[in-house]
C-alpha positions in Angstrom: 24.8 7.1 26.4 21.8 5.5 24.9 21.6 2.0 26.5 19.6 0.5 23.7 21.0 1.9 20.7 24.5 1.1 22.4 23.0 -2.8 23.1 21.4 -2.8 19.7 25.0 -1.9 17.8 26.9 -4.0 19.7 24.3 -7.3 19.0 24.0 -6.1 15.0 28.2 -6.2 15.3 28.4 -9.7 17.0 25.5 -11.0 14.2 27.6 -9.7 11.3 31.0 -11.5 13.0 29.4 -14.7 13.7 27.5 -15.3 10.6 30.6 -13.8 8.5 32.8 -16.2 10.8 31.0 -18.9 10.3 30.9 -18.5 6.6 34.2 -19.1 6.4 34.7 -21.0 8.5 32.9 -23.6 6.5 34.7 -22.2 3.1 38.2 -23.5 4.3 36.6 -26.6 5.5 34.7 -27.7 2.5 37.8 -26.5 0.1 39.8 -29.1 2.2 42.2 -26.6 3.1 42.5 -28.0 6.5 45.6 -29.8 7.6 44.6 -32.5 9.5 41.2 -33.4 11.7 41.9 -30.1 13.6 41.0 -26.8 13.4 42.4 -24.6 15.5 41.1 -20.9 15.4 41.6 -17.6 17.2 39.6 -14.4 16.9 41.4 -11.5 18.4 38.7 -8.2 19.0 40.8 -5.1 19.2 39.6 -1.2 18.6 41.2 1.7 17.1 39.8 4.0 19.6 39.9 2.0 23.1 42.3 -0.5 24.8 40.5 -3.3 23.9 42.4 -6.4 22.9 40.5 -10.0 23.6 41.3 -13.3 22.3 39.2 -16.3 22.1 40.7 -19.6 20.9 38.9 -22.9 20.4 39.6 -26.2 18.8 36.9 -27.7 16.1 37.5 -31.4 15.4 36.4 -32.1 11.9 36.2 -36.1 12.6 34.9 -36.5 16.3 35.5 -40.5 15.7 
């Protein structure tokens, strides 16, 4: 395995999530399609081609006061 080309996939993959994530992320929010002050998301990676299956969950407060 090529270490770089393997690191430089998997950073161009997280750059593509994050921005894409964050896009709409911001959408929803702006729309005022959040019930509530809370935003409660969950990202699940998984692959079609390895046991892989991670979650990450976080809670955004939309008015910190």
């Amino acid at each position: 395995m090529d270490e770089d080309a393997f690191n430089l996939d998997i950073r161009k993959f997280l750059k593509e999530v994050g921005i894409t994530s964050q896009r709409e992320i911001e959408k929803v929010v702006r729309a005022g399609e959040v019930r509530g002050n809370v935003l409660k998301l969950r990202m699940t990676l998984s692959s079609e081609t390895a046991p892989l299956n991670h979650v990450v969950e976080a809670t955004i407060r939309l008015n910190p006061n």
